[in-house]
C-alpha positions in Angstrom: 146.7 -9.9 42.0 143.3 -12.2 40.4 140.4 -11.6 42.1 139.0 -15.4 42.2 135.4 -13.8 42.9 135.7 -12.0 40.1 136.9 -14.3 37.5 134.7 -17.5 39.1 131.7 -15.2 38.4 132.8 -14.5 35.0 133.1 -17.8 34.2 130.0 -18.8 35.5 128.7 -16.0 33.0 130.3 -17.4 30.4 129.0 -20.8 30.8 125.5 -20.0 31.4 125.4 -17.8 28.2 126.5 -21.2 26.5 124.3 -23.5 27.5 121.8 -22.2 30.1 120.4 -19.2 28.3 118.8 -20.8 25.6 116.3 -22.6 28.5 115.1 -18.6 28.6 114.5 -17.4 25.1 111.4 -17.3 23.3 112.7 -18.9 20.5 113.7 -22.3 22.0 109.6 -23.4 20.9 109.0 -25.6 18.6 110.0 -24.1 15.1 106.0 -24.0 13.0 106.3 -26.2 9.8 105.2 -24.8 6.8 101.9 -26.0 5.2 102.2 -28.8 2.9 101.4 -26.6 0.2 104.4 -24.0 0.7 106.7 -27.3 1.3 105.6 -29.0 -2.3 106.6 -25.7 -3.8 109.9 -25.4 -2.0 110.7 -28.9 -3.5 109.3 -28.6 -6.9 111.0 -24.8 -7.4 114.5 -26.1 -5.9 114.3 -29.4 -8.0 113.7 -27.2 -11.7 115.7 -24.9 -10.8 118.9 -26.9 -10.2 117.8 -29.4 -12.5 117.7 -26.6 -15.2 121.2 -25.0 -14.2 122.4 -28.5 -14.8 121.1 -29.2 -17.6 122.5 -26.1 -19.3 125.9 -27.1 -17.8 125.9 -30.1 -19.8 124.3 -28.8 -22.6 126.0 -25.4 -23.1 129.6 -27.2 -21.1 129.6 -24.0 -19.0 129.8 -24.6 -15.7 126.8 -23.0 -13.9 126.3 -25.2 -10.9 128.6 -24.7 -7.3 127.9 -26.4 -4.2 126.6 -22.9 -2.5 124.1 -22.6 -5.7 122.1 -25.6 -3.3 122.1 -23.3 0.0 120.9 -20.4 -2.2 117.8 -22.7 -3.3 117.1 -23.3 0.1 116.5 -19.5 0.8 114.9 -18.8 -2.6 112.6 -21.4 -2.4 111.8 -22.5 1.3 112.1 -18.8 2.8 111.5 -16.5 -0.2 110.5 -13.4 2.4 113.6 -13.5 4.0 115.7 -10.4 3.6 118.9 -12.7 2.9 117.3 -14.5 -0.4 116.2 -11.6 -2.4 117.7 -11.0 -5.8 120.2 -7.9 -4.5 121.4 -10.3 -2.1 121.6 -13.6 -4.1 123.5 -11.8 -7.3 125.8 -9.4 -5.5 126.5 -11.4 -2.3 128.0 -14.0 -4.8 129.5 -11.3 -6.9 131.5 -9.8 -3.9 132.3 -13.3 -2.7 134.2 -14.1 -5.7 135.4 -10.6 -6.5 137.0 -10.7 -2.8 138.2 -14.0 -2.9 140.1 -13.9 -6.4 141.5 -11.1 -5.7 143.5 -13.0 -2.2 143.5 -16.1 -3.9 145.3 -14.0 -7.1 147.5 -11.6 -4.4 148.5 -13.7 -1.3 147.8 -17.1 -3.0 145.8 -20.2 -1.0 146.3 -20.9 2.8 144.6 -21.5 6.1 144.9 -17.5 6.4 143.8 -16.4 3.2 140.8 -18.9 3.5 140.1 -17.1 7.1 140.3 -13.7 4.8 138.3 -13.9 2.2 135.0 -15.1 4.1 135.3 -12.5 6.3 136.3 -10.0 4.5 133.4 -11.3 2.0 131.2 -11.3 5.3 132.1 -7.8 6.3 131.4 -6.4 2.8 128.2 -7.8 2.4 127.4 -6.3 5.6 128.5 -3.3 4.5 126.6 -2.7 1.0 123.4 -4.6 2.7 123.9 -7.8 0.8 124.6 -10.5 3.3 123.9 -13.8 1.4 124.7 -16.8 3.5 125.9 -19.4 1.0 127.9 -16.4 -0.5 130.9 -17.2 2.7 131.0 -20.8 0.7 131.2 -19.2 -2.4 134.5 -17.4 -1.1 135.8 -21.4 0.6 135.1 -22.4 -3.4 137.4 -19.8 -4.9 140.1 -20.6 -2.3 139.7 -24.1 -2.8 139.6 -24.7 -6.4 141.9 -21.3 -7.2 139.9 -20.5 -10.7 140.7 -18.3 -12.9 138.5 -14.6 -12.9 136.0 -16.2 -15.9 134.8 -17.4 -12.2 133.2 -14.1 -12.0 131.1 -15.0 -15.1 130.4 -18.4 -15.0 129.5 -19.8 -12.9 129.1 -16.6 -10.5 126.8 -14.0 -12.3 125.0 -16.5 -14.4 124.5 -19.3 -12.1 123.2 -16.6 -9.1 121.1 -15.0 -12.7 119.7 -18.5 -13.8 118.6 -19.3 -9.9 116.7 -15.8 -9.3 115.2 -15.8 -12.6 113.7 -19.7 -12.0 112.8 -18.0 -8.3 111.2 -15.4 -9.8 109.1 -17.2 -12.7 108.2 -20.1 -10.2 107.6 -18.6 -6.8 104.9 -16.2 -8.4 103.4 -19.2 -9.7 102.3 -19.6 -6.4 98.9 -18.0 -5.3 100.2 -17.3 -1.5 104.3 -16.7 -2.6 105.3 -14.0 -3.8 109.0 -13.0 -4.6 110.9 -10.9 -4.9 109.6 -8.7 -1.8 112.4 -6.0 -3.4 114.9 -5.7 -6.2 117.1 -3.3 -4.6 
């Protein structure tokens, strides 16, 4: 037999953790903008940076930009101390997104499931080996989408993720108050 009381109240759980909770948590503020300084930065690292890696594309016609290479430069360059854009994470986030992702794409092929697959699967083992990247779960929808061959591993993978830390790395200790890395490993 239901117990109404019992499911009404966990309904009424269930729809204040939607969209009543929030009302209570500390971080429902404002979110502080950056100074100016740290914004002009984030701009001018992100805009070299991707401006380099496609310049080399066209130059060298190996591909070195992907559509997650622009989430990456948002870390790198507008939130540098986050755990989730230093180098470990950047290079072998992508890695394992692409290594996981061939792999289904190569094995079960491309479908809704597979997609579903190899982003969490990607997601789990960056969890695992403490390299959650976030644009690294696109990099995995990019395989499945464009099915490339493993010289995806390469380029634009390793080198792209390579290029982009390296420009971090150069520029953001340009910097008097930035500093990056805040680790390697």
């Amino acid at each position: 037999m239901i117990n109404y009381r019992k499911a009404r109240s966990n309904w009424e759980k269930y729809w204040f953790k939607t969209f009543h909770r929030w009302r209570f948590s500390p971080l429902t503020g404002p979110i502080e903008k950056p100074h100016h300084r740290h914004v002009f930065w984030s701009w001018f690292g992100s805009f070299l940076a991707i401006s380099i890696c496609a310049y080399l594309t066209t130059e060298t016609h190996s591909p070195l930009l992907m559509a997650p290479f622009g989430a990456t430069s948002v870390l790198i360059f507008g939130v540098p101390d986050s755990p989730l854009a230093q180098p470990r994470n950047v290079i072998c986030g992508n890695l394992l997104a692409a290594i996981v992702s061939l792999t289904i794409l190569h094995v079960f092929g491309a479908s809704p499931m597979t997609m579903g697959l190899a982003v969490s699967l990607a997601i789990g083992l960056m969890q695992w080996t403490g390299t959650t990247h976030p644009p690294s779960g696109a990099v995995a929808l990019v395989v499945m989408m464009t099915k490339p061959d493993w010289q995806f591993l390469i380029t634009p993978t390793l080198e792209g993720s390579l290029l982009l830390v390296l420009c971090a790395v150069i520029f953001n200790n340009l910097a008097e108050e930035r500093t990056y890395p805040k680790h390697w490993l």
